[in-house]
C-alpha positions in Angstrom: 48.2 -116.0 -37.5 44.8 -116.7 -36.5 42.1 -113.9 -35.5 40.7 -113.7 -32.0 37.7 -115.4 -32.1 36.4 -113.0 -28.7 36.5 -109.9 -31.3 33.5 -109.9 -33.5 34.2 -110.0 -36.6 33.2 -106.5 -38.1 35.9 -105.1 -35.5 38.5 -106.6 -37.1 37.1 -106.3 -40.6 37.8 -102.3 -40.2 40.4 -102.6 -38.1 38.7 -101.2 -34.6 41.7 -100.7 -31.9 41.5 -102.9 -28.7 41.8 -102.1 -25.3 44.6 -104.1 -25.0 46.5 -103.0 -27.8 49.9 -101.3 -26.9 49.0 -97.7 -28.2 45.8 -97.6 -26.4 47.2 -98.9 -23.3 50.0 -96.5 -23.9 47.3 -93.9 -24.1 45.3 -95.1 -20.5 48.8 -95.4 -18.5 49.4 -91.8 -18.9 45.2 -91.1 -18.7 45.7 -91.9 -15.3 49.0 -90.7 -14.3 47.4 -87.3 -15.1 44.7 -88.4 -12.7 46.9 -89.1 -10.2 49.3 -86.1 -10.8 46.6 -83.8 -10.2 45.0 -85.5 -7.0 48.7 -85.1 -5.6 47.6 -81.4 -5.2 44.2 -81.7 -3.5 44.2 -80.5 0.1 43.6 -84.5 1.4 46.6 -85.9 -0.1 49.2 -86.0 2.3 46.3 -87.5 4.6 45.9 -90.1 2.1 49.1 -90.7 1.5 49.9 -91.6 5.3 46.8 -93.8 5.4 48.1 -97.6 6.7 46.6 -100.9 4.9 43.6 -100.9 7.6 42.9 -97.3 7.3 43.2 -98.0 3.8 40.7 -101.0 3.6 38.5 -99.5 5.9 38.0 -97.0 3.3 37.7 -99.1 0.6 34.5 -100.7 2.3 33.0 -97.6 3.1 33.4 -96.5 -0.6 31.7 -100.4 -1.7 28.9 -99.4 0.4 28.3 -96.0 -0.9 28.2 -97.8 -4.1 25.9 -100.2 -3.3 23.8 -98.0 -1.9 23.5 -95.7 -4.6 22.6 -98.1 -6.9 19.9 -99.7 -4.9 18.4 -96.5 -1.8 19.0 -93.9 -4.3 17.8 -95.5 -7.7 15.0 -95.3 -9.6 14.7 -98.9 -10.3 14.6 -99.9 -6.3 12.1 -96.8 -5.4 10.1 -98.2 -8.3 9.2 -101.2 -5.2 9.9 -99.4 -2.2 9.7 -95.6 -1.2 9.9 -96.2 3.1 11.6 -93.6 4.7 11.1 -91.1 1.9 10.1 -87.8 2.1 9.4 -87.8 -1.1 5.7 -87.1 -2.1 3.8 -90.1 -2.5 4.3 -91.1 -6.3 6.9 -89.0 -7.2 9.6 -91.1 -5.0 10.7 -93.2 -8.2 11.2 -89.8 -9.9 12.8 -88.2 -7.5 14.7 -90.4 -5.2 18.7 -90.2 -6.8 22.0 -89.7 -5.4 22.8 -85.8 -4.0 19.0 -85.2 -4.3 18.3 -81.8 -1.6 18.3 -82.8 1.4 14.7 -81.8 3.0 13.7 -84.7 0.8 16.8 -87.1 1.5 16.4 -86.6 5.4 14.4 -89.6 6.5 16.6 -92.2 4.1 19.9 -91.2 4.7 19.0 -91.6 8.7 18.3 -95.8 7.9 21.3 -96.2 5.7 24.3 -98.0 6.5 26.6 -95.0 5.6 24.5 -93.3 8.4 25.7 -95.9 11.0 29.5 -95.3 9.8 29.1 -91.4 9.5 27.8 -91.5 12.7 30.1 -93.2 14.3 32.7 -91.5 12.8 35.5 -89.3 15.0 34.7 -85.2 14.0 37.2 -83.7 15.9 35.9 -80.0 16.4 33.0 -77.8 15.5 34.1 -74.6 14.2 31.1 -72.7 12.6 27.9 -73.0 14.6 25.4 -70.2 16.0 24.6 -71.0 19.8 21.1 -70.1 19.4 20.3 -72.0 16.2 21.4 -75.1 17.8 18.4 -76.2 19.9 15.8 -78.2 19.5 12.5 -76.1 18.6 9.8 -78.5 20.1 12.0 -79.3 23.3 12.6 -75.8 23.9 8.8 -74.7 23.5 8.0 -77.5 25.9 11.2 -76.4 28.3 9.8 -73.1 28.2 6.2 -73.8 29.1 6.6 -75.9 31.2 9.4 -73.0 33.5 7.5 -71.4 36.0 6.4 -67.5 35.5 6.7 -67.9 31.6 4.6 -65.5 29.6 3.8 -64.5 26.1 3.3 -61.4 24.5 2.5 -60.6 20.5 1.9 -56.9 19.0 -2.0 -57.9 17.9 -4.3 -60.7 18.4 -3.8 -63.6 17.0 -7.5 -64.5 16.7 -7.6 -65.3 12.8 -5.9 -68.2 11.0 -4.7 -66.0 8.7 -3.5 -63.3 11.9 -1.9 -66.7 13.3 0.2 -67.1 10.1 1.7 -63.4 9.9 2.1 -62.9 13.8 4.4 -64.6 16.7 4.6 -64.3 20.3 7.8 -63.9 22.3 8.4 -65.0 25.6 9.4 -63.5 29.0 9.8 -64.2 32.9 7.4 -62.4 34.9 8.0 -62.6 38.4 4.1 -62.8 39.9 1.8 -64.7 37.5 -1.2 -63.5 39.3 -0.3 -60.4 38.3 0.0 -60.4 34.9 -1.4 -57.6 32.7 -3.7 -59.5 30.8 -4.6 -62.3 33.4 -7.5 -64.2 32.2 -7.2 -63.0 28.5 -6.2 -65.0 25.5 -4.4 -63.7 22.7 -6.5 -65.8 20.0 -9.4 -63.3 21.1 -9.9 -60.2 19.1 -10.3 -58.3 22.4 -6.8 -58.8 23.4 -4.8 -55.6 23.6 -1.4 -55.7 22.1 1.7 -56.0 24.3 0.3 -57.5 27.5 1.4 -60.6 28.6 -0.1 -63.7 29.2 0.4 -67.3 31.0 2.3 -69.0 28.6 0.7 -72.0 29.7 -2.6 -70.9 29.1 -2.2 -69.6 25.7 -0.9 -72.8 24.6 -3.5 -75.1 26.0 -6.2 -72.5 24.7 -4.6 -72.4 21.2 -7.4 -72.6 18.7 -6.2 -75.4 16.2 -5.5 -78.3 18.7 -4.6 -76.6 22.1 -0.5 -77.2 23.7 0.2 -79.9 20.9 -1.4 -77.6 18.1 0.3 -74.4 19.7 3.6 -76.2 19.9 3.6 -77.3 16.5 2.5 -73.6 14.9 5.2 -72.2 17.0 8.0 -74.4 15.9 7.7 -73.8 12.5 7.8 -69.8 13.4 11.5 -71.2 14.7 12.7 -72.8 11.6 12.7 -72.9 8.2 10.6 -75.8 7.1 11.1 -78.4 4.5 8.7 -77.2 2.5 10.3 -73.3 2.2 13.9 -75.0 2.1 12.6 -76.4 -1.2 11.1 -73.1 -2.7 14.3 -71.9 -4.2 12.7 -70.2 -7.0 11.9 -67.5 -4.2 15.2 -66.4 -3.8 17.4 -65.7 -1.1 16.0 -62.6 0.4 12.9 -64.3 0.7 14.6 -67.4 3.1 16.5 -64.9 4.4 13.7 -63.1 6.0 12.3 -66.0 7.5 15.9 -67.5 8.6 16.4 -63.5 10.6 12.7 -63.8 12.4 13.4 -67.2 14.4 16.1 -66.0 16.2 14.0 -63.7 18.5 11.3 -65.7 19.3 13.8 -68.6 20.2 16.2 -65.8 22.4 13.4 -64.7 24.0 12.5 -68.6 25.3 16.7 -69.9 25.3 18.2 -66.9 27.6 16.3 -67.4 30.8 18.9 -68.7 33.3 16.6 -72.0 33.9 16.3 -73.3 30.7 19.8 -71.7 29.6 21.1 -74.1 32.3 19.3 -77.2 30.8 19.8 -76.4 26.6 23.4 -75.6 26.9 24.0 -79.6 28.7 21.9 -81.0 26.2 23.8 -79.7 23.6 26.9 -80.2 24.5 25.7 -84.2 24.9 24.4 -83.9 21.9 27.9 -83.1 20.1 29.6 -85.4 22.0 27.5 -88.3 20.9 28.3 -87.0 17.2 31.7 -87.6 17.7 32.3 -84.0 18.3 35.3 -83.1 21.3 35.1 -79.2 21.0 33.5 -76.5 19.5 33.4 -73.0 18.7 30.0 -71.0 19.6 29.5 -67.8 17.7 26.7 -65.8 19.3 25.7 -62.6 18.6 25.2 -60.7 21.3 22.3 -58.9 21.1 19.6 -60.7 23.2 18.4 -60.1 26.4 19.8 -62.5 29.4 17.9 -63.1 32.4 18.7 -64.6 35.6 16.5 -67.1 37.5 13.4 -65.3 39.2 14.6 -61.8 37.9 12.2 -59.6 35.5 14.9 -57.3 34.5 17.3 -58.1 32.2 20.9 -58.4 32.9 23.2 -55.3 32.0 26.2 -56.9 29.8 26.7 -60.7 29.2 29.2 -61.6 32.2 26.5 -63.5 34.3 25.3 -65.6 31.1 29.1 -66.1 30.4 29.7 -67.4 33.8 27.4 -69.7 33.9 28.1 -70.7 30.7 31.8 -72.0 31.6 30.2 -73.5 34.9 27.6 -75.5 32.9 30.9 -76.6 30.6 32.9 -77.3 33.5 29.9 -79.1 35.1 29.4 -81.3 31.8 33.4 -81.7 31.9 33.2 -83.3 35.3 30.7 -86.2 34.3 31.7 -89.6 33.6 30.7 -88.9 30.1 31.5 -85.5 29.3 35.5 -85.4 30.2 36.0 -86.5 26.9 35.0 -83.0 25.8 38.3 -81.0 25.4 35.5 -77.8 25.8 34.2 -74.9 23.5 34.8 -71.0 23.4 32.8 -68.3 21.6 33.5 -66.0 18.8 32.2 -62.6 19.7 29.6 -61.5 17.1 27.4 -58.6 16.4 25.5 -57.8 12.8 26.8 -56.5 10.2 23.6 -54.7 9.6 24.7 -52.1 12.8 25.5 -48.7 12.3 29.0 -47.6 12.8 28.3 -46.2 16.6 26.5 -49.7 17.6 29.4 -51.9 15.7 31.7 -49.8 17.9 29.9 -50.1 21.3 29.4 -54.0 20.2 33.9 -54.1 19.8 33.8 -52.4 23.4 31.7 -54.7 24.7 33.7 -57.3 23.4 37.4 -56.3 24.3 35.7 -55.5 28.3 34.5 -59.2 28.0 37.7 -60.9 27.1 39.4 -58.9 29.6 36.8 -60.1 32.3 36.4 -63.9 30.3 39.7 -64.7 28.6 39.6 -67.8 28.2 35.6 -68.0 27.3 36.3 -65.3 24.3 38.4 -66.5 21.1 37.8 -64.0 18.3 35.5 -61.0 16.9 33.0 -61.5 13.7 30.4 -59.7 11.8 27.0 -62.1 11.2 23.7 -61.6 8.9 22.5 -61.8 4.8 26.2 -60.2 3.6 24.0 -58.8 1.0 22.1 -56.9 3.1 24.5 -56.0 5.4 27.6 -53.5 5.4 30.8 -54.9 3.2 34.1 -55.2 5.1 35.5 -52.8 2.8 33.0 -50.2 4.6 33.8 -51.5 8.2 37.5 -50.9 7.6 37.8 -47.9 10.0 35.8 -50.0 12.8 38.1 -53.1 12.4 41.9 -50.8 12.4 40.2 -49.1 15.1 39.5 -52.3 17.2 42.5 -54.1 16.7 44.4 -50.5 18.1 42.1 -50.6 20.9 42.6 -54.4 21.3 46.7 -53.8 21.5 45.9 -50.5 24.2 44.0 -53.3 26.2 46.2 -56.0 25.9 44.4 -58.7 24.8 44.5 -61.1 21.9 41.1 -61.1 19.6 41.9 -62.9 16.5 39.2 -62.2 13.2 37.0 -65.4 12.2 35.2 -63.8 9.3 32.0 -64.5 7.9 32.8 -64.2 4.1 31.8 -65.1 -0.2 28.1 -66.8 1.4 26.6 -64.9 -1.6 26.2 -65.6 -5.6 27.9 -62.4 -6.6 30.8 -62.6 -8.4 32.6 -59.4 -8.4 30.2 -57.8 -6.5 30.6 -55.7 -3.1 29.4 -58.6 -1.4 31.5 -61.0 -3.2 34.3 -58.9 -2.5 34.1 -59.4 1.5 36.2 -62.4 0.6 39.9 -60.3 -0.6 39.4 -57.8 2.7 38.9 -60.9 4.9 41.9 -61.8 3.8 43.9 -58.6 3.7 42.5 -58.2 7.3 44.3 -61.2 9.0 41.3 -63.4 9.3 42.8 -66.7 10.7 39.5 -68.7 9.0 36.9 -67.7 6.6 33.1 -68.8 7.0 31.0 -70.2 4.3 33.6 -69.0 1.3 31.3 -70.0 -0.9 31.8 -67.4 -3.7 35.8 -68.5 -2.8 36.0 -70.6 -5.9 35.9 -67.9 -8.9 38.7 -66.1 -7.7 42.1 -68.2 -8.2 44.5 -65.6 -6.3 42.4 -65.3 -3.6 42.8 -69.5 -3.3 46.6 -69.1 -3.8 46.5 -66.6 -1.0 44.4 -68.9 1.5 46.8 -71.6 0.9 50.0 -69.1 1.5 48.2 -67.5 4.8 47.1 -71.1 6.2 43.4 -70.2 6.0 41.0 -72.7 6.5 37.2 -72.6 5.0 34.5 -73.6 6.9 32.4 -75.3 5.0 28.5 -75.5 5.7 27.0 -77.6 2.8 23.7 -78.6 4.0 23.1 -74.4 5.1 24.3 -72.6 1.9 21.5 -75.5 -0.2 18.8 -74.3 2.4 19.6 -70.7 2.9 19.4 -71.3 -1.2 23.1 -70.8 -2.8 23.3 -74.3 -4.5 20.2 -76.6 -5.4 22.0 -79.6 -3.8 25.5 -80.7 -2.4 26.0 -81.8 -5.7 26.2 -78.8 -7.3 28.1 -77.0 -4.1 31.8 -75.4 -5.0 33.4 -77.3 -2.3 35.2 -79.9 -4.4 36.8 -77.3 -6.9 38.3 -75.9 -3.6 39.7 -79.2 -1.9 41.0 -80.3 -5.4 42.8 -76.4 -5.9 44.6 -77.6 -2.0 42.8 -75.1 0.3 41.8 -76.3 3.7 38.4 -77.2 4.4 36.4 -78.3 7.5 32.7 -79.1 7.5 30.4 -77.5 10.0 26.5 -77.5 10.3 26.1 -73.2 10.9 22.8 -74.0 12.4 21.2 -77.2 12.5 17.9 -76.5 14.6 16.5 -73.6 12.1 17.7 -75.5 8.7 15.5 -78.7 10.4 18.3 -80.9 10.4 16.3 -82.5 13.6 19.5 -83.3 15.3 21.9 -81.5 16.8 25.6 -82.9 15.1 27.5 -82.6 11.9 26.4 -85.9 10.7 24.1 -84.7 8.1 26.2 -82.6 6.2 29.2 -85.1 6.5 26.5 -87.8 5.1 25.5 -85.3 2.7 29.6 -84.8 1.5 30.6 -88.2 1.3 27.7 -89.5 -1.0 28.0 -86.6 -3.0 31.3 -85.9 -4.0 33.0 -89.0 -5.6 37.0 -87.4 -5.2 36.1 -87.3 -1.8 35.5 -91.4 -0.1 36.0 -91.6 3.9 40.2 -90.3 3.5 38.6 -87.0 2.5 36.0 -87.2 5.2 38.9 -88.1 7.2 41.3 -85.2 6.4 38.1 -82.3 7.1 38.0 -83.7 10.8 41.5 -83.5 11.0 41.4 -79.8 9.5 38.9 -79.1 12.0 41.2 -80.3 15.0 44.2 -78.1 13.4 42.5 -75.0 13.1 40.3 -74.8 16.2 40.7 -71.5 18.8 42.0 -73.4 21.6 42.3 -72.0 24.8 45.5 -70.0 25.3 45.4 -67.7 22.9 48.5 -67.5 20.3 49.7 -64.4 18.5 49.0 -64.9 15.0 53.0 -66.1 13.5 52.7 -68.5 16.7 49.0 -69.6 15.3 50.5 -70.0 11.5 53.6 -72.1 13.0 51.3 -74.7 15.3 49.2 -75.2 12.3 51.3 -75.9 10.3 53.7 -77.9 12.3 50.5 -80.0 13.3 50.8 -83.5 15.3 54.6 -82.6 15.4 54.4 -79.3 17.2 54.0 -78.6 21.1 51.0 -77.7 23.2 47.4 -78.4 22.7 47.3 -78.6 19.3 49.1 -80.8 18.6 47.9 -83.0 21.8 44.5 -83.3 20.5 45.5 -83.9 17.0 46.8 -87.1 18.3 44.1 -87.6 20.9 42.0 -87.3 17.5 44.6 -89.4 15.2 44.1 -92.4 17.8 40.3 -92.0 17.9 40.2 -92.6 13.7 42.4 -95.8 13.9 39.8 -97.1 16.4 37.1 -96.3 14.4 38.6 -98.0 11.1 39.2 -100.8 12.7 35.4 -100.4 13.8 34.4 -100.4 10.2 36.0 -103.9 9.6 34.9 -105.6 12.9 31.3 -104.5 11.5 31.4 -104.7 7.9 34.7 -106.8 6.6 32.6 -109.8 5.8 29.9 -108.3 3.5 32.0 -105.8 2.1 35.5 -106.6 2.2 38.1 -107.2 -0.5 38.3 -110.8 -1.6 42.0 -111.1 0.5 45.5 -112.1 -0.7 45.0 -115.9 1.2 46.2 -114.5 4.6 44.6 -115.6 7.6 43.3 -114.4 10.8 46.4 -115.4 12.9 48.6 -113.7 10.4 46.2 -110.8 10.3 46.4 -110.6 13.9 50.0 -110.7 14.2 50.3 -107.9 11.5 47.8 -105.4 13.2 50.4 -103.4 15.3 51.7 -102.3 12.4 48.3 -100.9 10.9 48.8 -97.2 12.8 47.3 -94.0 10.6 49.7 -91.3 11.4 47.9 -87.8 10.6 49.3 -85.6 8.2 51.6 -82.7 9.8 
């Protein structure tokens, strides 16, 4: 028998296996049904597996992009030619430029690639982690605010010296008669300003030493968020981030809850979503800033004015040509964990008066700040039993949505938030980032129809993972839990937009098991497990979930409102990119193609 003149001749001299002899081939057929067995069990399967040919292809050209542009944007070799759009350093870019690299430095790229446009474009279904007042626009906000008649500044010292300027802030406030402000005439970047008197906003910004309103503007915004410089400095450490992450939120408050420009943030944000593909959203707030009403010095005693016009503004956005696509947003009552026991208890009154005054504005109860800093939920125990008796005395329905595992620990107090979440009923669990090292907890989640909400882009920043290619996530959707992405908040962590974009962007080109089905099946997680408006005792919550596009109600309405919205969109992706990207076809032709598309229908996952 002759040889195979295509092996080289030393191979067959020692007799080296080929790929296609029967043993090896033996060996690679049951390589990859072991592949395949265990991607049966990842949480996106049955999504997958109900995925119709154009859902299908669609997918497949949005994984030959990602491929494509992985080995050209994010390569060494291209960024050896080109480094536009980087925010790299000059002359580090062909260093540093590679696929999952953090994302203060992939930013500007990712916002010109093609995966962008699709990510973009692509259906989100709900928001279900984000803080209110860490979604807004730093620079538009300062402007917003100085430009709101009877705006004024105060600080606790001068601000005369650079380095004073660096260590200090000023918060805002409404005072009703300019004219009469304490410290009329006198600027805070002199050394003869006395601390604690106010001052024209206006007037200290357009006096501001280092390049007057543009300069103050830019000093202050970086006082509201972390910037991309400190979201690199990892080896600081958490606590460090932390503290700088804790001090935005008053100066910001102090500008963001003054009826006028409350009014104005709150429509822009909810535009904002929308145009991310975004249909509703769950606020948590915690509800510990000061509310003031147009023209009124004083603040407001409670939070039921700011809570009514908060559902007026949504209604208001709802009745716009655009905006009645929004299905609409509720809050999730939060206070800090850092509180002692008497203000976490007057923080659960406050809450259970609210609902009863706001019930359909008020969807559940949570406990926000550093967990490592703050009180475990093994130490709030008696708080929670005692507001869940209180909430059954009262009558009203006020579901946990626990903040828990967004720490390193493992085995630690903090860590540990993550088994009394669950013991405690929460219906979802934020971050669970530390979620992965503990494989009864995961069995648990999956029993209990918990879902995690997942906030990639914030755990890198805030400094638990160096880059979303080193985040936990996958180990979780590959073990079947139920995972929805969310941005936490995308103003302080400088995403510079105001969507979930960036950290599904961030996913998808990060996490090969994952391609646009698993992008797909987080939205769709989203849509199930969002606190619609009515409430639903919790076996009635478990049940709708569960029974998803086949059950009754509102659930399973917008699951299909949202099922219809992805078919659209695939078909999107081949009216756009088919002819670069496509497969090579199987010889059918437009007509045919045509005649077949009825049939090419995704049906989501129940």
């Amino acid at each position: 028998m002759a040889s195979d003149t295509s092996i080289p001749e030393w191979e067959l001299e020692i007799g080296l296996p080929q790929p296609d002899d029967p043993f090896i081939q033996q060996y690679l057929s049951g390589r990859e049904a072991l592949i395949d067995q265990e991607k049966s069990t990842r949480s996106d399967a049955s999504f997958r597996s109900s995925l119709a040919p154009l859902a299908q292809e669609a997918c497949a050209i949005v994984a030959r992009i990602r491929d494509d542009e992985r080995r050209t944007i994010w390569s060494q070799s291209h960024n050896d030619t080109s480094t536009a759009g980087s925010d790299v350093p000059e002359g580090q870019a062909s260093a540093n430029v590679f696929p999952g690299m953090m994302f203060g430095l992939a930013r500007a790229k990712m916002e010109e690639t093609k995966l962008w446009q699709i990510v973009r474009k692509m259906p989100k279904g709900a928001l279900l982690h984000a803080h209110f007042d860490a979604m807004v626009d730093a620079e538009w906000l300062i402007g917003s605010a100085l430009e709101t008649e009877g705006m004024a500044i105060v600080t606790q010292g001068d601000l005369a010296s650079r380095e004073a300027r660096e260590k200090g802030t000023v918060l805002f406030q409404y005072v009703k008669n300019p004219p009469a402000f304490e410290a009329d005439g006198l600027s805070i970047w002199d050394k003869t300003y006395g601390a604690g008197k106010f001052v024209s906003a206006k007037q200290a910004a357009d006096s501001f030493p280092e390049g007057g309103r543009e300069g103050f503007t830019k000093w202050l915004s970086n006082k509201c968020m972390i910037t991309k410089e400190e979201s690199l400095d990892h080896h600081l450490g958490l606590d460090v981030i932390w503290r700088k992450f804790g001090s935005c939120f008053p100066i910001v408050n102090s500008m963001l809850f003054y009826e006028p420009i409350f009014r104005v943030a709150l429509q822009r944000i909810l535009k904002e979503l929308l145009d991310d593909g975004i249909r509703w959203v769950d606020f948590r707030i915690a509800f510990v800033f000061q509310y003031r009403r147009q023209g009124c010095v004083d603040p407001e005693d409670g939070y039921g004015e700011m809570l009514r016009v908060f559902g007026e503004e949504v209604r208001r956005f709802q009745a716009t040509e655009e905006g009645n696509r929004f299905w609409g947003c509720r809050f999730i009552w939060t206070t800090l964990r850092v509180f002692d026991k008497k203000g976490i208890v007057e923080s659960m009154m406050d809450c259970i008066s609210t609902k009863k005054r706001f019930p359909d504005l008020i969807s559940g109860f949570d406990l926000v700040g550093q967990e490592d800093m703050g009180r475990p939920l093994v130490d709030l125990t008696p708080e929670l039993f005692w507001f869940r008796k209180r909430c059954l005395e009262e009558g009203v329905d006020i579901p946990f949505f626990f903040h828990a595992g967004e720490c390193l620990g493992d085995g630690d107090e903090t860590d540990e938030n993550l088994f009394d979440a669950v013991l405690l009923g929460t219906r979802r669990i934020g971050h669970g980032f530390s979620l992965y090292k503990h494989p009864l907890l995961i069995e648990m989640v999956k029993q209990k129809s918990i879902l995690i909400e997942s906030c990639p882009i914030s755990n890198e920043i805030l400094r638990l993972t160096s880059s979303v290619t080193s985040h936990p996530l996958p180990a979780l959707l590959a073990r079947g839990v139920k995972v929805a992405l969310c941005n936490d908040d995308p103003a302080i962590l400088g995403h510079g937009k105001n969507g979930m974009t960036h950290d599904f962007w961030q996913a998808l080109q990060g996490w090969e098991n994952l391609g646009l089905a698993g992008l797909g099946s987080l939205a769709e997680n989203s849509v199930r497990y969002a606190a619609y408006n009515p409430d639903q005792p919790t076996k009635e919550w478990i049940k709708d979930v569960k029974d998803g596009v086949y059950g009754q109600g509102v659930r399973a309405e917008r699951m299909r409102d949202w099922t219809a919205e992805w078919n659209r969109f695939c078909e999107w992706i081949l009216m756009e990119f088919a002819v670069e990207y496509g497969s090579d076809g199987d010889g059918e032709g437009e007509e045919e193609e045509e005649e077949e598309e009825k049939k090419y229908t995704v049906i989501a996952s129940p």
